[in-house]
BASELUM-620868 format. One line per 8 residues: number of its first residue (from 1); their letters; for each residue x, y, z of N, C-alpha, C, O. Coordinates in steps of 0.2 Angstrom, whole numbers. Layout:
N
NUM) A) X,Y,Z,X,Y,Z,X,Y,Z,X,Y,Z ~ ...
This chain:
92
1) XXXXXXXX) 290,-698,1326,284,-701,1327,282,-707,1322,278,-711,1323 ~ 285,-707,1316,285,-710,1309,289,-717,1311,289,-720,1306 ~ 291,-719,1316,296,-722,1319,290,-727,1323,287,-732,1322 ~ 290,-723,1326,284,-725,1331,279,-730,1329,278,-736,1330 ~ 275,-727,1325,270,-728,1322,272,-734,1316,266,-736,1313 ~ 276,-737,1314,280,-741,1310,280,-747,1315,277,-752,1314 ~ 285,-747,1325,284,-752,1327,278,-754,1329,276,-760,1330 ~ 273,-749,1330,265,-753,1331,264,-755,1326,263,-761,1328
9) XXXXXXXX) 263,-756,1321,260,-757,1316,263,-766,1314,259,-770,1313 ~ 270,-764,1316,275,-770,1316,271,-775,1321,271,-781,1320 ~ 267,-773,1326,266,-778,1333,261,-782,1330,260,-788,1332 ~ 255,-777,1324,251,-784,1325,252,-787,1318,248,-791,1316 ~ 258,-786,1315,261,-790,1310,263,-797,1312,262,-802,1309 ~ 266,-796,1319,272,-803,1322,267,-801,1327,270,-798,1332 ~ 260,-803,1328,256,-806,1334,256,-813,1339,254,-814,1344 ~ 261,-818,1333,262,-822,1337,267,-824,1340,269,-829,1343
17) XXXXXXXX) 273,-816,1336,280,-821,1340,279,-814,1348,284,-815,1351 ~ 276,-811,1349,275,-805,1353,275,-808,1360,270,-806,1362 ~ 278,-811,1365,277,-813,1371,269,-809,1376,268,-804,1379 ~ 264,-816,1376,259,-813,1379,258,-806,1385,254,-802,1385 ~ 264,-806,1389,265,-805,1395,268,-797,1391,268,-792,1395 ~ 269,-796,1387,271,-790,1384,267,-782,1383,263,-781,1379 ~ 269,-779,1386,263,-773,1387,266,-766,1383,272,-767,1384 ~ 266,-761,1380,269,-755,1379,263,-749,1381,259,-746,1378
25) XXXXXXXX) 267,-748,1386,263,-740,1388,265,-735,1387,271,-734,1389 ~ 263,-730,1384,264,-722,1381,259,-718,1384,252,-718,1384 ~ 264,-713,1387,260,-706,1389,261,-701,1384,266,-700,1381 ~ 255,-697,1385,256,-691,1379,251,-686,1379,245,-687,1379 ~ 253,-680,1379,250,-674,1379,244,-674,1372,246,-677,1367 ~ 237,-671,1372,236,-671,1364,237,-670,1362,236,-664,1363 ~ 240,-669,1355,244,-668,1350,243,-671,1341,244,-676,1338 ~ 240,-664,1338,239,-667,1331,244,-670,1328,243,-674,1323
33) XXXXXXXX) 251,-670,1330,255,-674,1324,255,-680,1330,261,-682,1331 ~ 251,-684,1333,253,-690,1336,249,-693,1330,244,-691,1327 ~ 252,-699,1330,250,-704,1325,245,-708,1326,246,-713,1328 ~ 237,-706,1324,231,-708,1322,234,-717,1323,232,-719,1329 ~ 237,-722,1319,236,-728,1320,237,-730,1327,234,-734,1330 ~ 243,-727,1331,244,-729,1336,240,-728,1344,241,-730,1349 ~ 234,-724,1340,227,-723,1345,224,-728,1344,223,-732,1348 ~ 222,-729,1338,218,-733,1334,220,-739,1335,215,-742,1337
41) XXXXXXXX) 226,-741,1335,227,-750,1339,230,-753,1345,233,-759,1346 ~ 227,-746,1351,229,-749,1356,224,-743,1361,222,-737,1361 ~ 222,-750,1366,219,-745,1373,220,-738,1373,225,-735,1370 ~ 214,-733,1376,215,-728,1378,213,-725,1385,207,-724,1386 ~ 216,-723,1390,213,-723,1396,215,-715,1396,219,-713,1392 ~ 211,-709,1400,213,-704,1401,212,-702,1407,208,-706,1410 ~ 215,-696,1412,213,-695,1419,214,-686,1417,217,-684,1412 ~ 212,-683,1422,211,-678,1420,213,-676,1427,211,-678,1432
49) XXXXXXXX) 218,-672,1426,224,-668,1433,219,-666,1437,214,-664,1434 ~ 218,-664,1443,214,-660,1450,214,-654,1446,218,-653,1441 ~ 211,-649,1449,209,-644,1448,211,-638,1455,208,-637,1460 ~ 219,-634,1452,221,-631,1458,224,-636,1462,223,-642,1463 ~ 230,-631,1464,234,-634,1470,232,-638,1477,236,-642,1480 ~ 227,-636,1480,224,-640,1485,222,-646,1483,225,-651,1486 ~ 218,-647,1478,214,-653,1474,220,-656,1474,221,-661,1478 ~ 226,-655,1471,232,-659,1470,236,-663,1473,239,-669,1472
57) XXXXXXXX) 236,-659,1478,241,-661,1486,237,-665,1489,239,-670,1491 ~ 229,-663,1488,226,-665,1491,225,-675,1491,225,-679,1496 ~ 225,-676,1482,224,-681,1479,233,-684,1480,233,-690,1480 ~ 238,-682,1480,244,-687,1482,244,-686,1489,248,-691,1491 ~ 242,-684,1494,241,-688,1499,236,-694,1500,237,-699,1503 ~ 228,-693,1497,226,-697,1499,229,-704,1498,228,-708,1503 ~ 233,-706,1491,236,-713,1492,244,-712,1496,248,-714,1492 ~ 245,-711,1500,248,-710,1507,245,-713,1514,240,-711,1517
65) XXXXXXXX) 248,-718,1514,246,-719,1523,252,-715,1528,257,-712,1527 ~ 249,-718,1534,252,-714,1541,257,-718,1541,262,-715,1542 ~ 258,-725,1541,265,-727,1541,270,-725,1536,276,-723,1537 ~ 266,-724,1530,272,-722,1525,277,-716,1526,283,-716,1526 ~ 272,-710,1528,275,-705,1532,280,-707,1539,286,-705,1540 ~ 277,-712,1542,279,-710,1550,285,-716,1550,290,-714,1554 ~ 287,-720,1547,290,-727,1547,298,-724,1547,302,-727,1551 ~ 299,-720,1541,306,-717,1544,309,-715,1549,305,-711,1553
73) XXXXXXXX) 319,-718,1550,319,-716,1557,319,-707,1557,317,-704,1562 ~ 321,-703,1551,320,-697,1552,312,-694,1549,312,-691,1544 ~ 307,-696,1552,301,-695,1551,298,-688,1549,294,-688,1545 ~ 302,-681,1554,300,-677,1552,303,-673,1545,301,-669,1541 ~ 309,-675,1546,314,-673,1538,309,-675,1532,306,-672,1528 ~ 309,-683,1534,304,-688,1527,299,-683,1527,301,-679,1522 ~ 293,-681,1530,289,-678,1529,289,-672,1526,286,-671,1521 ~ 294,-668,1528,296,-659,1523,296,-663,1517,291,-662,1514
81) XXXXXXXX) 302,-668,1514,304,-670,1511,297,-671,1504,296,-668,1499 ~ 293,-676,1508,288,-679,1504,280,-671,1504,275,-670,1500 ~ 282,-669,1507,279,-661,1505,281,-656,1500,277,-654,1496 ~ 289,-655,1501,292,-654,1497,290,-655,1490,287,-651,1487 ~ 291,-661,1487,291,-664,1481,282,-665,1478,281,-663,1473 ~ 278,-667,1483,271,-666,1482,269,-658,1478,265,-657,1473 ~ 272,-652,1482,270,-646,1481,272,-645,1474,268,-644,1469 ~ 280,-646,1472,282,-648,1466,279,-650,1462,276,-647,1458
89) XXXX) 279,-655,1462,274,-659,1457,267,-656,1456,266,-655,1451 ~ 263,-653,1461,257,-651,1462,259,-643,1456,255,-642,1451 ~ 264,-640,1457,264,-636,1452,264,-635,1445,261,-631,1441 ~ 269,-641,1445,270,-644,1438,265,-644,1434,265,-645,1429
């Protein structure tokens, strides 16, 4: 993390050799030994997981259309498939 917090720190040292177009995204659990500056000098957005396995399935199907599902030629495999993984995921 000492590492970490060294290249942020480094970003707004070299602010102008930094290509605008430049983004660094970090996910992370909370956690006291995360590095206080690297909060401190960048965005923070938070989402908060569904509540329960219904809510969950429920919320990755909604960004799912009927094409997306139906569009394979083996449609109904695709769909176990993307259930499969959905539930997965929803447990995690």
């Amino acid at each position: 993390m000492t590492t970490l917090e060294t290249i942020v720190i480094n970003f707004a040292a070299e602010e102008n050799e930094i290509h605008p177009d430049f983004r660094l995204y970090l996910t992370s659990m909370p956690a006291d030994y995360f590095p206080v500056s690297v909060l401190q000098n960048g965005v923070k957005l938070t989402t908060e997981p569904p509540r329960g396995l219904r809510a969950n399935l429920k919320r990755t199907y909604q960004g799912m259309t009927d094409t997306f599902l139906t569009e394979c030629k083996k449609a109904e495999a695709w769909k176990k498939l993307v259930f499969g993984l959905s539930f997965f995921h929803a447990i995690l």
